[in-house]
N, C-alpha and C positions, 0 to 999 in steps of 0.2 A: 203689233206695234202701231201701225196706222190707224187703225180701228182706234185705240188707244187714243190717240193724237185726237183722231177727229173728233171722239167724245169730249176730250179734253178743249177745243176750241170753241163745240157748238154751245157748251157751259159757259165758257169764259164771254162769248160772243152774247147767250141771253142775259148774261149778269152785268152786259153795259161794258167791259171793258177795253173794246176796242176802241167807244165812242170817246172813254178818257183816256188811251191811248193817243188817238187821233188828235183832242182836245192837246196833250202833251206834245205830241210831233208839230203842232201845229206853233205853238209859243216858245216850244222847250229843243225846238232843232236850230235855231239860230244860235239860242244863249250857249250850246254846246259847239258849234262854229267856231263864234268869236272866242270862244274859253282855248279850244284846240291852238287856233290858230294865235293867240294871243302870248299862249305858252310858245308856239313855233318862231314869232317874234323872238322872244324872253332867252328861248335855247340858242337862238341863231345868234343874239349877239355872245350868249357867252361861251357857244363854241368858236369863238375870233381871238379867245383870252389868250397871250401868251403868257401871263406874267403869272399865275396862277396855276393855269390848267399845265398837265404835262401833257405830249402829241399824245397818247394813249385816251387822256380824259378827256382831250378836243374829238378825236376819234367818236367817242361814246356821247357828247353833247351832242356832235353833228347827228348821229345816227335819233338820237331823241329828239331834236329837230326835224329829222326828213320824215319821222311817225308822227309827227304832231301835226305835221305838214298834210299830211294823205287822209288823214282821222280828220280835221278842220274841214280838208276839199271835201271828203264825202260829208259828213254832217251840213257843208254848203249847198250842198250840190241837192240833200236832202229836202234842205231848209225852202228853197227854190219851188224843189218838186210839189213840196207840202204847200204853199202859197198859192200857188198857179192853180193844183185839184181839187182845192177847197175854196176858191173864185175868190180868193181877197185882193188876186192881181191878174190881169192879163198874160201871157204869155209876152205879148211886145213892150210893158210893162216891165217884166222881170228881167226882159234880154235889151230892152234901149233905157239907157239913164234918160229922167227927168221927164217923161210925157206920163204920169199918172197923174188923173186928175184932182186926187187930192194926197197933198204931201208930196209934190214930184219931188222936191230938192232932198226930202226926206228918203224916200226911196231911193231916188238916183244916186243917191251917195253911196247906200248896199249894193246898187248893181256896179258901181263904177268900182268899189271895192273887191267885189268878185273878181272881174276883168283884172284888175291889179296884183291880186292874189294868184290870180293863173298864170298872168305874166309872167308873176315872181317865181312860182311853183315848176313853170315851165323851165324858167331860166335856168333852176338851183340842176335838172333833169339834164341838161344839157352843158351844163359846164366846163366839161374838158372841150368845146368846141371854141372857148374863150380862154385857151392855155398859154395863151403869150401876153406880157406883160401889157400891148397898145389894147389888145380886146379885153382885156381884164378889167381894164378902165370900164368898158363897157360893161362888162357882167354887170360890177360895185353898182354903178347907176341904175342898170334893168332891175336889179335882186333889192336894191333899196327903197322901189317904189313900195315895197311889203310895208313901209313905215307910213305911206301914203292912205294906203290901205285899210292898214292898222286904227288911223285915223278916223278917216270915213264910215268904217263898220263898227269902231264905237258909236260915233254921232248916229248913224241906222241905228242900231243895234236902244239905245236908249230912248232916243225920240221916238221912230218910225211905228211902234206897234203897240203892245199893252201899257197900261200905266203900272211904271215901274218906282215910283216913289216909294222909298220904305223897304223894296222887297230886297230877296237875297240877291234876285238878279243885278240888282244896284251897288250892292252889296261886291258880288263878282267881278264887274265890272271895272269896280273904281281897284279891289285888290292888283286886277291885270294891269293900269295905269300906272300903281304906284311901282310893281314890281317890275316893269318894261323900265321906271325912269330909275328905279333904284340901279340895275342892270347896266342903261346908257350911259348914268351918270358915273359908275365905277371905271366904264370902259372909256370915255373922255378924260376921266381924271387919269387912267393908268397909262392912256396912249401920252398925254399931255406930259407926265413924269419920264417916259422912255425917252419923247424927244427931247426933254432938258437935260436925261442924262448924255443923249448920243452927242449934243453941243456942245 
């Protein structure tokens, strides 16, 4: 079976495919980032639904949330890895927003996005530690920067690297916008109706 294997890679390896592998990790590990984590957005608000969902189907949103969560942080974490080994960025570059010498505000927006999304990722991990109503206040605010986030690593995400005019990544991109505001917007309209009915 190794035997096997290794045949199988030294083929794979003379026939170039690693290099378009690598070519692909290289462009194709953020757009799979932002898609993960854009859905983790999209889930998180609408495991919040009460007027729709039943505790059961909140249940199963959340849990679709905390996988989209973990899938995003690694494909980021990836995306990172992939930039720094193939010299398109520094290491202090990838870990400090804004001192790249071209595109800082571009870049730094990915890194500061990162940082954000760990926050947030951290926060969702440790939850029961913010089980009373005063820290809970706290959580909403820590876990909302994910919107901040959300934000920033489109604007990366489109500006900061290949020319994305036309393609599907554009394509991708704008579907996650409309479907995050289609999402907020139900959930402002449905919170906004609860509290006209509770007055």
């Amino acid at each position: 079976m190794a035997g096997a294997t290794m045949v199988v890679l030294l083929a794979a390896a003379n026939a170039g495919v690693f290099g378009h592998l690598w070519f692909f990790l290289d462009w194709g590990a953020g757009v799979a980032a932002l898609v993960a984590l854009s859905g983790t957005v999209l889930w998180g608000v609408v495991s919040t639904d009460r007027i729709v969902l039943a505790p059961g189907h909140r249940l199963l949103a959340q849990g679709v949330h905390r996988g989209l969560a973990v899938a995003g942080l690694t494909f980021l974490a990836l995306h990172i890895w992939v930039k720094i080994a193939g010299g398109r960025v520094t290491a202090s570059v990838a870990f400090v927003p804004f001192t790249a010498d071209r595109r800082a505000v571009l870049i730094g927006l990915g890194t500061l996005a990162a940082y954000l999304f760990l926050v947030t990722a951290v926060s969702g991990a440790v939850r029961s530690v913010f089980a009373t109503p005063r820290k809970a206040r706290w959580w909403r605010a820590i876990h909302m920067s994910a919107y901040l986030a959300w934000g920033a690593s489109m604007v990366h995400g489109l500006k900061a690297g290949r020319p994305v005019s036309g393609s599907w990544v554009t394509i991708a991109y704008f579907a996650a916008i409309v479907g995050v505001a289609i999402v907020l917007g139900h959930r402002i309209v449905a919170r906004r109706r609860l509290v006209h009915e509770r007055s």
